[in-house]
Structure formats: structure tokens, C-alpha cells
C-alpha positions in Angstrom: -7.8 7.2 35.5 -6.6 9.1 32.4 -9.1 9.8 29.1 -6.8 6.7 27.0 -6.9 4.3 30.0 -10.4 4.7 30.4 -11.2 4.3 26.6 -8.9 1.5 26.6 -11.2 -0.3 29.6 -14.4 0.0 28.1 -14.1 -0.1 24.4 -11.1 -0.3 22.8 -8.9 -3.1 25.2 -12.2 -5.4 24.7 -12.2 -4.9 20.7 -8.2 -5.4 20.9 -8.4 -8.5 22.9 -11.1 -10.0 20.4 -8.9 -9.4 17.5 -5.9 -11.4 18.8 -8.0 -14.5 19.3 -10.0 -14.0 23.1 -13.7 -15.6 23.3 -16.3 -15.9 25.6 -16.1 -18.5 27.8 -12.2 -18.7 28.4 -9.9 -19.4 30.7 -7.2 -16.5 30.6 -4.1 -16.5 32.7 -2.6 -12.6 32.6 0.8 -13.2 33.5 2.5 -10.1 35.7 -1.2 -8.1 35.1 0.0 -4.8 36.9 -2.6 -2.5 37.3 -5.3 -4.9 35.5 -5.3 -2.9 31.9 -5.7 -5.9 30.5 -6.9 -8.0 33.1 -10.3 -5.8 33.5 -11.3 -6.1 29.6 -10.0 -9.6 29.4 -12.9 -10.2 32.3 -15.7 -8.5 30.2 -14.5 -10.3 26.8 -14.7 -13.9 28.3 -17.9 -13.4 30.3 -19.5 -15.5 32.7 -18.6 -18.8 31.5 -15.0 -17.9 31.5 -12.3 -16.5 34.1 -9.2 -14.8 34.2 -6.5 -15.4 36.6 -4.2 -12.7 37.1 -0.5 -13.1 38.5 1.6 -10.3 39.3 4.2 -10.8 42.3 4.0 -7.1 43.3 0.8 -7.1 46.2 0.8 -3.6 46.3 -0.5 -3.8 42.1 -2.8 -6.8 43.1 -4.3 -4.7 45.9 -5.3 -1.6 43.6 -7.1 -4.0 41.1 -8.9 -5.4 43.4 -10.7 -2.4 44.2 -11.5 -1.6 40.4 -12.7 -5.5 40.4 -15.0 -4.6 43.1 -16.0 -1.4 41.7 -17.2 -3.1 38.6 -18.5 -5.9 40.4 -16.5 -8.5 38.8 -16.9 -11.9 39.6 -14.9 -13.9 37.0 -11.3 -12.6 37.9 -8.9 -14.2 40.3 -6.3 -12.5 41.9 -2.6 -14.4 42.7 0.2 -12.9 44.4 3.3 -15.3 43.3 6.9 -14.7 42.3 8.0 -18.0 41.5 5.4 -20.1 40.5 1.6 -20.3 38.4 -0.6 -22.2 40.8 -2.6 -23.8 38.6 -3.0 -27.6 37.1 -1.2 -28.5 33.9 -3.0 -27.8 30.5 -5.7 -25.7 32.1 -5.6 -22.8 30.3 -6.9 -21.7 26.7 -4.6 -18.3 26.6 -1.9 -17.2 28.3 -0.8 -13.4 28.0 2.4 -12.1 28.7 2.2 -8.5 27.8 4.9 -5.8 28.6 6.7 -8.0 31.2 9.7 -10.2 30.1 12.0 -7.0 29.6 12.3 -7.4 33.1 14.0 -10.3 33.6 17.2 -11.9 32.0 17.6 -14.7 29.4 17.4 -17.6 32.2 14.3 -16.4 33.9 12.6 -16.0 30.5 13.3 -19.4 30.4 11.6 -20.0 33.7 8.7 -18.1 32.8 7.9 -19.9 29.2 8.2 -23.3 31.1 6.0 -22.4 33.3 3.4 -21.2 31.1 3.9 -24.2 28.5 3.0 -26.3 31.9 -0.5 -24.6 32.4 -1.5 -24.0 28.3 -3.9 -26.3 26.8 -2.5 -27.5 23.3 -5.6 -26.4 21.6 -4.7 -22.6 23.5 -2.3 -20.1 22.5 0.6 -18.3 24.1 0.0 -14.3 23.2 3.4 -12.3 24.3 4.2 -8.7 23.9 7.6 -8.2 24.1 8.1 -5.0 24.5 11.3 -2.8 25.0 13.4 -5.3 22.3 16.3 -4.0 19.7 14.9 -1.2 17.9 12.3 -0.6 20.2 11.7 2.5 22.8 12.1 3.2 25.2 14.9 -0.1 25.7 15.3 -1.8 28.4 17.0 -5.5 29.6 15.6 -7.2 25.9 17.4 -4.0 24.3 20.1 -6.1 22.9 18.2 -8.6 21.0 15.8 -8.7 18.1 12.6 -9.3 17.7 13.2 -12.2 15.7 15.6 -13.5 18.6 13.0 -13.5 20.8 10.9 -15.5 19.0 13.6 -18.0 18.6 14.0 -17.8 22.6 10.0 -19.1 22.8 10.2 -21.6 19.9 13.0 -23.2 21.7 10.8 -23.5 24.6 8.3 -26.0 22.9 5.9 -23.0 21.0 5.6 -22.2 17.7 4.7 -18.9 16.0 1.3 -19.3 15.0 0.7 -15.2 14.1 2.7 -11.6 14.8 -0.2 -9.3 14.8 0.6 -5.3 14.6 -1.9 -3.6 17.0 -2.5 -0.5 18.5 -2.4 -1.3 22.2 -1.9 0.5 25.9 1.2 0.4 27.5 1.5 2.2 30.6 -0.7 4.7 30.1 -0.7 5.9 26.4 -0.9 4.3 23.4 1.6 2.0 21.4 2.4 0.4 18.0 2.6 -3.0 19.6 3.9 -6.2 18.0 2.0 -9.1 19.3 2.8 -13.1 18.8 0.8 -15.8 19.5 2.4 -19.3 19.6 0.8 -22.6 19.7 2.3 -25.1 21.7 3.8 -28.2 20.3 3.9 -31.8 21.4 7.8 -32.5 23.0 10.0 -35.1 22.4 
């Protein structure tokens, strides 16, 4: 584990997540959590009383973090290996956070994937997404030819609204990032 990725574990990642609106006693979903750079300071921030589920369809990810869950002896963290689907009952969660992962997927599954998490969000929760790789962001990637205001109209016409766009330093990968983070509130449908 680097020097910034352990920094970013113990101090920094918990004083970051308590910033954009994380508190004890939550229930977290970490939506595609990779190696558990949030997922690990998400666990310490909501304590005890709360839990973090993280999803991430790649096992081989899933299988590293749970050895650093066990290594910290972590007991508030559940681990799910899905693709397709979020396993758990409808307006369950108080935050969902979808950091660093929708690049990967095109306009329809984005779709997919804010459905999804609309399903399991509590209306008195909040929807945090980074979106990285967008327009005018590097390195690009499939979100390269849209802007970050497009993106947010993408969620908002999923049933959220914009609630805050925070500017953070945050981790991504392994180093460092300017990061542009929005939290929606979900909205009653018609």
C-alpha cells in the first residue's frame, strides 16, 4: 500500500467522507467499491451502529478487500459480488456512493444503474456520485464526450435532484484528485 493510499485510509478518506454528508450510524451502499478505498473509511466513519455494503461485480477486487476487512477486523462491511442487480430491499439505504465508476458503462446502463440505486435510497438519503473521466476531464474515457452539467441532467432525469456539487480533494486510483462530487436527493415520482 502506497504513502497516499495509506493516508487516505486512516485520516484523510474518513475526514473527506464526513465533509460530504457521512454519519455514524449509516447505512452506506459503495457501489462498484474496487479495492475498498472508500469502502474501508466509509466503515470507520459510520461505526458500529451502521454498515456498509459494498458491490463490485469483479470477485477478484471483492476478494482482496476482504483480506484488508479482516486485517482491520471489520465487522460492519458487507461484501456483494453482483453485475446486474443491488440485493437489497427498497428505501433501505441513507447514502449511496458511486464514485469513479459510471465512465464505464454507456448512456443506457447509466440508466440501469441510477434506477437501481433510486430503488434502494431512502428519501431522506442522498445519492453522492463522482463522475469522473467527463468532457474536460483527464484522463477521458467513455463520459469523454459529455459535460459535467450533462451528466447531471442524465441523474435528474432519473428522479434525483442536485442537492450540492462539492469540490474535494479525493483518491482516485492511487494518487490524488481535484474531484467534483454531487449529491442528489431523491424526489417523489409521478
Amino acid at each position: 500500500m502506497n504513502t497516499v493510499i495509506r493516508e487516505w485510509m486512516e485520516t484523510e478518506g474518513k475526514k473527506f467522507l464526513k465533509e460530504i454528508g457521512i454519519k455514524e450510524g449509516n447505512k452506506v451502499l459503495d457501489f462498484g467499491c474496487g479495492e475498498g478505498h472508500y469502502t474501508i473509511p466509509l466503515a470507520e466513519v459510520v461505526g458500529k451502529r451502521g454498515i456498509v455494503y459494498a458491490i463490485d461485480k469483479d470477485a477478484q477486487v471483492l476478494t482482496e478487500l476482504k483480506k484488508i476487512i479482516k486485517e482491520k477486523r471489520l465487522k460492519n462491511i458487507k461484501l456483494i459480488n453482483e453485475n446486474t442487480e443491488i440485493p437489497l430491499e427498497n428505501n433501505s439505504i441513507d447514502v449511496v456512493l458511486c464514485y469513479d465508476v459510471i465512465h464505464y458503462e454507456d448512456k443506457q446502463n447509466r440508466k440501469k444503474i441510477y434506477e437501481k440505486i433510486y430503488r434502494v435510497l431512502k428519501f431522506t438519503g442522498f445519492f453522492s456520485l463522482y463522475p469522473k473521466h467527463h468532457k474536460k476531464d483527464y484522463p477521458l474515457m467513455e463520459l469523454a464526450q459529455i459535460e459535467l452539467e450533462e451528466v447531471i441532467g442524465e441523474v435528474e432525469s432519473m428522479g434525483f435532484v442536485l442537492e450540492k456539487k462539492l469540490f474535494k480533494k479525493c483518491i482516485h486510483d492511487d494518487y490524488y484528485n481535484k474531484c467534483c462530487i454531487l449529491n442528489f436527493k431523491k424526489k417523489r415520482r409521478n
